[in-house]
C-alpha positions in Angstrom: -16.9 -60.9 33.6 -17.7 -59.8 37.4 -17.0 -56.4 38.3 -16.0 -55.8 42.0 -15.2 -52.9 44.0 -11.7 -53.1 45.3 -10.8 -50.4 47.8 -11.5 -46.6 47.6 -10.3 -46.5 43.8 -10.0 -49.8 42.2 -12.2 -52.0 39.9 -11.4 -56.1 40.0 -12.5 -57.7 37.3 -13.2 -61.6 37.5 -12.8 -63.9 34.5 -12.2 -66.9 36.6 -11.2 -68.9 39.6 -8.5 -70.7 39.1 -5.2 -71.2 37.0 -6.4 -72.0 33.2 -4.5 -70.7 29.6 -8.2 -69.9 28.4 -9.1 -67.5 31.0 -5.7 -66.2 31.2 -6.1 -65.6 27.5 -8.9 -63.8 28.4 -7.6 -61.6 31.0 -4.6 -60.9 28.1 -7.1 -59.5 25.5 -9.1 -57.4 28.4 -5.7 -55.9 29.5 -5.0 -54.9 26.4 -8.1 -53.4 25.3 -8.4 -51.3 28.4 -4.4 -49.8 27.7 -6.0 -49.2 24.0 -8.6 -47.2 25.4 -6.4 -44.6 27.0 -8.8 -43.5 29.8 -7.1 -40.4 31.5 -9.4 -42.0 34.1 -7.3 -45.0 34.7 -4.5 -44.4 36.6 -2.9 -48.2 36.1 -4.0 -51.8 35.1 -2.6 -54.9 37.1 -3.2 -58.3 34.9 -3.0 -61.7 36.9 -3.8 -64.9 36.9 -8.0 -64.8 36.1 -8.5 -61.2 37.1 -7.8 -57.6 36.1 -7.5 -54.3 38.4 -7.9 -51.3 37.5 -6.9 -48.2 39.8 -8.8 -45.4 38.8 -8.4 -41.8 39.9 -11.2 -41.0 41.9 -11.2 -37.7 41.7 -12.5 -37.8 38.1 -14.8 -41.0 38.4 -16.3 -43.3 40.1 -16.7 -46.8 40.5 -20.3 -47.0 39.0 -19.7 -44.5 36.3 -16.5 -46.3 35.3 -17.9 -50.0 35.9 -21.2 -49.0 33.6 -18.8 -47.0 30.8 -16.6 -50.2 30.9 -19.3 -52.7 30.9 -21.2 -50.8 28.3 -18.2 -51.3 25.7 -17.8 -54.8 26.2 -19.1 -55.6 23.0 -15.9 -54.4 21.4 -13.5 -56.2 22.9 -13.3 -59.2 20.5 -13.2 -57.1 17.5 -9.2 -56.2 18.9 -6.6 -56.9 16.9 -4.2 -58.9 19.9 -0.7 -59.1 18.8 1.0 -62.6 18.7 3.3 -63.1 22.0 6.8 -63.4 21.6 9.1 -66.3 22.3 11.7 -66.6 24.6 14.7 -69.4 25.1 16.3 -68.9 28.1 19.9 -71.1 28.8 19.8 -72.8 32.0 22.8 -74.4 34.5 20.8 -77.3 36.0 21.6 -78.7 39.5 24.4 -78.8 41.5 25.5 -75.7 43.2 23.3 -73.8 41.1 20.1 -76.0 41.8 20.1 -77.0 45.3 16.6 -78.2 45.0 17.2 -80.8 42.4 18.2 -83.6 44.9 14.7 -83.0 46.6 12.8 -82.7 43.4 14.1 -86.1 42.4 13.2 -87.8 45.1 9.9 -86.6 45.4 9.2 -87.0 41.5 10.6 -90.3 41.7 12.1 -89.3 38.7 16.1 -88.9 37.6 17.8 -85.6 37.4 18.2 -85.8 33.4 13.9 -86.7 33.5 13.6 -83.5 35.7 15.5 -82.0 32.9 14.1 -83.5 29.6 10.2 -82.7 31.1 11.4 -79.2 32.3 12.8 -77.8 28.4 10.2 -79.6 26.5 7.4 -77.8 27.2 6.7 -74.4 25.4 5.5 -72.1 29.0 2.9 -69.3 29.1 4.0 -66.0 31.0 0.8 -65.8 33.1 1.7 -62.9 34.8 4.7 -60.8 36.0 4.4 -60.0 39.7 6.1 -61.0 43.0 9.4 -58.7 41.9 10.6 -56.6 38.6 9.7 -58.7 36.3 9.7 -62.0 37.8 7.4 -64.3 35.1 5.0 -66.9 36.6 5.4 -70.1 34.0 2.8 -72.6 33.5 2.1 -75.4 33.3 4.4 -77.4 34.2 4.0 -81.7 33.5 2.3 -83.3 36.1 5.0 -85.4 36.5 7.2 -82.3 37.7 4.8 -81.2 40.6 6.5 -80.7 43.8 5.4 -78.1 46.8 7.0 -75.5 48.3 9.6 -75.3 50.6 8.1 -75.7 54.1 10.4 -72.9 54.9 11.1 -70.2 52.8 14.9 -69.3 52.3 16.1 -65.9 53.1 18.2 -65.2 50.0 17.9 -66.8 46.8 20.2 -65.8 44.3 19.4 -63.6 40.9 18.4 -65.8 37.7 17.4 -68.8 40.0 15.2 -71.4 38.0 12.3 -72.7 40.9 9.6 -75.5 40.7 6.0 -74.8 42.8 3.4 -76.8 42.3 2.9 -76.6 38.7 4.4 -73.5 38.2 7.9 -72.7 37.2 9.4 -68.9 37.5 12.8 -66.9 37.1 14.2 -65.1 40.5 14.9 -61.7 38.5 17.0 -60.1 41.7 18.6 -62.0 44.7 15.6 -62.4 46.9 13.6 -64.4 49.6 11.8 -67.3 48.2 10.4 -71.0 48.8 10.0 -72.4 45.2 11.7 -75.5 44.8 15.5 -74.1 42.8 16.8 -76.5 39.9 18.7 -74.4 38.2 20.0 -70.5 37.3 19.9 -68.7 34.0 22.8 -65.9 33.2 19.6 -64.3 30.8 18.3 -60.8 32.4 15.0 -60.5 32.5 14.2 -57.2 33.9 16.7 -53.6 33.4 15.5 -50.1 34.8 18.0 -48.1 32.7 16.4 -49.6 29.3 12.8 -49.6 27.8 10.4 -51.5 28.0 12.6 -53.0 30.8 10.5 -55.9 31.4 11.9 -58.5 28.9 8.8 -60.9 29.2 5.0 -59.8 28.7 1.5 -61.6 30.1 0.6 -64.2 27.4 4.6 -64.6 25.9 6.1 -68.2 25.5 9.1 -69.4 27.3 11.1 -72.3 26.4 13.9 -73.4 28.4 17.5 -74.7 26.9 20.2 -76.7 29.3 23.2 -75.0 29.2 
């Protein structure tokens, strides 16, 4: 692990540089240890992709006595008991009006729409992170097979529970939005609600499995 300063009061920490489960399992357990720890110090934790950041108030420590208090507990971080992620099947309307992208994704794929399909649902997904909007969950990986880039330009509205392909990434538009990831299909299932706790439905490190509808 690499520990950066990041800003004023923030600590990035480096497990990686790139997209991989196995340092995205990483960043999982870190996250969690560091909410287990309740530091008053810590102020929030932001998982992504290979990294974690920590915004710390700096009116109670530092970076270097944080860094050194963090770094000097390290060796406890594998004795955590990590919960198992949950599992989530989430119904999906493919193509047509509701996938306006699946015309292109075909014939860039060279594949059929029910190919784009049958590849799409049979992979099990891992919720990377949550990030862009409320709750929006970056899926991955997708097949091979399925990678196609992003829209060169990005639309301006693109509608709540929109299924998208980018790169080999899939993701869930959680609210009516701006977005260039290629749209296949839209899902009736909500994924984020303010008014209930924990109102994020999916969590870093859960498993998604998509079901035609």
């Amino acid at each position: 692990m690499e520990y950066l300063r990041y800003g004023e009061d923030g600590i990035r920490i480096v497990f990686g540089d790139k997209i991989d489960p196995a340092i995205n399992k990483k960043v999982r357990r870190y996250y969690l240890y560091l909410k287990s720890l309740g530091l008053k110090e810590i102020v929030d934790i932001i998982p992504s992709f290979a990294s974690c950041l920590i915004h710390f108030n700096s009116e109670t420590t530092s970076f270097e006595k944080l860094a050194s208090y963090l770094t000097e507990k390290e060796s406890r971080i594998s004795a955590l008991d990590i919960p198992e992620p949950a599992v989530h099947e989430i119904p999906v309307v493919y193509g047509g009006e509701d996938g306006p992208d699946m015309e292109f994704v075909v014939s860039y794929t060279k594949l059929s729409e029910d190919e784009v399909i049958d590849l799409h649902t049979s992979t099990v997904y891992t919720v990377y992170t949550i990030g862009f909007m409320p709750g929006f969950p970056y899926l991955g990986s997708l097949d091979e097979r399925l990678y196609v880039p992003r829209l060169e330009t990005p639309r301006v509205k693109v509608p709540k529970g929109s299924v998208g392909l980018a790169q080999l990434q899939t993701g869930i538009y959680t609210y009516e939005s701006p977005g260039g990831w290629q749209v296949i299909g839209k899902t009736e299932a909500r994924l984020f609600d303010h008014t209930t706790e924990p109102y994020c439905l999916m969590k870093m490190g859960d498993r998604v499995r998509f079901i035609k509808a």
